[in-house]
C-alpha positions, 0 to 999 in steps of 0.5 A: 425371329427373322426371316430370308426376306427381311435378311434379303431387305436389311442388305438391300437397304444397307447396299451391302453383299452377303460377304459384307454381311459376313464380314460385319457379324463374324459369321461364315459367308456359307452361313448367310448364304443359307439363312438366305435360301431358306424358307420363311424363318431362318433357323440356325444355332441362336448365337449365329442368328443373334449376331446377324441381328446385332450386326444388322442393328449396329449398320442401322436396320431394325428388324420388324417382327409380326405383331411389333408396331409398324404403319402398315403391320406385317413383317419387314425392316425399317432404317432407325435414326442413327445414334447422335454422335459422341 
């Protein structure tokens, strides 16, 4: 699950817009703009959702989740290392 806020913070960290973001996943601009006004957890069809993450994972965000270890608990977004080059 995913929801706008951490959306919203997962581009602030990267400093991408939501065209960016499109671009990124493969997605309608249409589509980020709504999973961003919405309510708490985006809903959508899975496939749309799963390649906003996967665009988001691959720019270097990992989605924290409720429940998932973190310092300070709750839900949020955190930079991962980046991946050693080849």
């Amino acid at each position: 699950m995913m929801t706008s806020g951490q959306l919203k913070a997962a581009r602030a960290l990267l400093g991408i817009d939501q065209a960016t973001l499109a671009e990124l996943s493969g997605v309608s601009l249409a589509t980020i703009q709504r999973m961003e006004a919405s309510e708490g957890t985006v809903r959508g069809v899975v496939d749309t959702l799963v390649k906003v993450i996967d665009a988001l994972a691959a720019a270097g965000v990992e989605l924290v989740g409720e429940g998932q270890r973190s310092d300070t608990g709750g839900r949020g977004v955190r930079l991962r290392s980046p991946p050693p080059a080849s």
